[in-house]
C-alpha positions in Angstrom: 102.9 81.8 82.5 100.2 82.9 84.9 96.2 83.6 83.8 95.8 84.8 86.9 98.1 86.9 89.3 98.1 85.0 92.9 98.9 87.3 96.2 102.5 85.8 95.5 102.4 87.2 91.5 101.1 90.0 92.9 103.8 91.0 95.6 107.2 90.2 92.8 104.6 93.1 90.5 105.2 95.5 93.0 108.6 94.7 94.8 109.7 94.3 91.3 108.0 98.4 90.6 110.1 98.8 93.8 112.9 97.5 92.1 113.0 99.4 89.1 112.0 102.7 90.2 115.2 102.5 92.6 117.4 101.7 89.9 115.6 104.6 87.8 115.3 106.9 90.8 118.0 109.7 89.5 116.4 109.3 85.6 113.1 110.1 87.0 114.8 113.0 89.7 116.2 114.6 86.0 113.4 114.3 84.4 111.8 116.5 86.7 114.6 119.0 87.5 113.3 119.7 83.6 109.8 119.9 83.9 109.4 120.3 87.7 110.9 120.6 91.3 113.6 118.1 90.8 112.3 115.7 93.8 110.0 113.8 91.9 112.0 110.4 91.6 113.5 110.8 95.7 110.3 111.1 96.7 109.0 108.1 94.6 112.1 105.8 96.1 111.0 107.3 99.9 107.3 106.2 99.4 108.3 102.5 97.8 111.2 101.3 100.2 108.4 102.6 103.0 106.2 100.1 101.2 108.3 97.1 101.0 108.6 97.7 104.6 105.0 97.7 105.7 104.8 94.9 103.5 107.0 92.9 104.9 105.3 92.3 108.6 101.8 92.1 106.4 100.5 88.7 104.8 99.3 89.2 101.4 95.6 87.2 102.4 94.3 88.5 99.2 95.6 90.0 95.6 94.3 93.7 97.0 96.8 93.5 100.0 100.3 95.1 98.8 98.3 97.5 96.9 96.6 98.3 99.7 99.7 98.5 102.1 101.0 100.6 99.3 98.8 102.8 98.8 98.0 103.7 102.5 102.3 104.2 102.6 102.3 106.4 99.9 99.0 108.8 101.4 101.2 108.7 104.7 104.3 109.6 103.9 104.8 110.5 100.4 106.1 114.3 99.4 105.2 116.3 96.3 102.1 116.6 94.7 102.3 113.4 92.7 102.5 111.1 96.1 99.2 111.5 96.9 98.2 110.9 93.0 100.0 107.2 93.1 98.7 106.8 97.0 95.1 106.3 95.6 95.9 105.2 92.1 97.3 102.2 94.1 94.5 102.1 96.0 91.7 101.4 93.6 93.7 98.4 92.7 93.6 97.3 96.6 89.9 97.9 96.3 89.6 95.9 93.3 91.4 92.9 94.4 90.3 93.2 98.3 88.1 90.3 98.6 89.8 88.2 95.7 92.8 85.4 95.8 93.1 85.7 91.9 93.2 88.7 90.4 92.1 88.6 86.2 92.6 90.7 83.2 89.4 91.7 83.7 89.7 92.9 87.0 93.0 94.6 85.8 91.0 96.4 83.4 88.8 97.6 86.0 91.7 98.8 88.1 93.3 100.9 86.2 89.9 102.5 84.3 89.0 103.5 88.1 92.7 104.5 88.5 92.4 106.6 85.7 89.3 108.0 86.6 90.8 109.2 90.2 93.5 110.5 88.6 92.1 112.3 86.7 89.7 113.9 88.7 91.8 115.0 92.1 94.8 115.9 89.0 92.4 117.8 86.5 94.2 116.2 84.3 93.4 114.9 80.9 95.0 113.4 78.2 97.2 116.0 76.4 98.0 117.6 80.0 101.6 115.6 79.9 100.7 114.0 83.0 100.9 110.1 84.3 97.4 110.4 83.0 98.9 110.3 79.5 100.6 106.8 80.4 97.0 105.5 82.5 94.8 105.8 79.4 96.3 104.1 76.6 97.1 101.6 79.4 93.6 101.3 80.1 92.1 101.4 76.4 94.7 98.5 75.7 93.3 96.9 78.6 89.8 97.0 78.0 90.3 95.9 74.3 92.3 92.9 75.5 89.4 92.1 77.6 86.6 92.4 74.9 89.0 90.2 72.6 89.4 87.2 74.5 93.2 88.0 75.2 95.2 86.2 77.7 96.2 88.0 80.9 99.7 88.1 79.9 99.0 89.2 76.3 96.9 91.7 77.7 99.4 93.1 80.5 102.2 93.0 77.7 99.6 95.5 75.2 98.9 97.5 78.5 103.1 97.7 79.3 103.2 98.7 75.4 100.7 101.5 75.6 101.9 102.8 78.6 105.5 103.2 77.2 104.4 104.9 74.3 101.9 107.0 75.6 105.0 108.0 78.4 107.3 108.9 76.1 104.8 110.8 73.6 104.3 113.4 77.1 108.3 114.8 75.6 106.3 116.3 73.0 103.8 117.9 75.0 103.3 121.4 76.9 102.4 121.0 80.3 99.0 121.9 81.6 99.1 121.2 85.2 101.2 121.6 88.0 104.8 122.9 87.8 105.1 122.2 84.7 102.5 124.2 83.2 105.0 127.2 84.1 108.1 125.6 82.5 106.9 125.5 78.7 108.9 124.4 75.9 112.0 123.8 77.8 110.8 120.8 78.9 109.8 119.7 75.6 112.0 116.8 74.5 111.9 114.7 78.4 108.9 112.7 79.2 106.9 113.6 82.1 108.3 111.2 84.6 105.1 110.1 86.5 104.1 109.3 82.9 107.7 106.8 82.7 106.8 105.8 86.3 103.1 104.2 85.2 104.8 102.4 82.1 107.5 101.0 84.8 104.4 99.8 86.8 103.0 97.7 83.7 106.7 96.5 83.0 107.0 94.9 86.3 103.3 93.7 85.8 104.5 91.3 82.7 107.8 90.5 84.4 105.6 89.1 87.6 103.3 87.3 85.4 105.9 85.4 83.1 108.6 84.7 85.7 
């Protein structure tokens, strides 16, 4: 098992978020049809199979590279109002691994805290707002904790993944207080937000890269 993610760990993390996301594309699509406009997981599938595209005539020089690639893909062409969200949230971990051929727990950490903060401010969205935000921040606490306890970087990623799943599916209990579903009160209750189940996906396919 990896300590660090190489350009190759890092490309199976996110064809493997690819992957999954396809294979949960209509899950996500219902999820929204209950809590939004329904287009939520067609658009995510659009944006992805765009990114394994570009990413295919690109050579991943550094870790930052497919993050990059996907993250300019998804500001280009992605629908919704969440596209734009996961464009730059994929971006800060291109920035973050731009100029590195290892990327650490540490650095992981780092991602996702400026992830979360980018999200949070072009969202205004908090925690509570049953938002991917609600996914990002336990993901980043578990993170950061990780770091500060000497964890290893898969023993880290796999308390991120953990977080992330929890924090997803505790959004079903929540009222939303942005977008869409801010309008659709309590009949949504009981579904998770579905960008919220699309950042835990993201930390799944983060442990399955590292311990393949």
């Amino acid at each position: 098992m990896a300590e660090q993610l190489s350009p190759s760990h890092v490309e199976r993390w996110v064809h493997g978020f690819v992957d999954t996301v396809e294979e949960s594309g209509e899950y996500l699509t219902d999820l929204d049809r209950r809590s939004g406009d329904g287009d939520f997981g067609t658009n995510m599938v659009t944006a992805l199979r765009r990114a394994r595209q570009a990413m295919a005539g690109v050579e991943a020089t550094t870790v930052g590279v497919p993050f990059q690639v996907t993250g300019e893909t998804f500001l280009a062409h992605s629908g919704g109002t969440s596209g734009p969200l996961f464009g730059m949230w994929f971006r800060d971990f291109g920035k973050v691994g731009a100029d590195a051929g290892a990327l650490t727990l540490a650095m992981l950490a780092e991602a996702t805290e400026n992830g979360w903060a980018t999200v949070a401010r072009l969202g205004s969205a908090e925690v509570g707002d049953r938002t991917m935000v609600d996914a990002i921040a336990p993901a980043s606490v578990a993170l950061n904790k990780a770091v500060g306890d000497g964890s290893g970087l898969v023993e880290g990623l796999r308390s991120a993944a953990e977080a992330a799943r929890v924090g997803a599916e505790g959004t079903s209990e929540l009222l939303g207080r942005r977008g869409r579903t801010s309008y659709v009160g309590e009949s949504a209750l009981g579904s998770p937000d579905p960008g919220a189940v699309t950042i835990a996906l993201f930390y799944r396919a983060a442990v399955e890269s590292a311990t393949a």
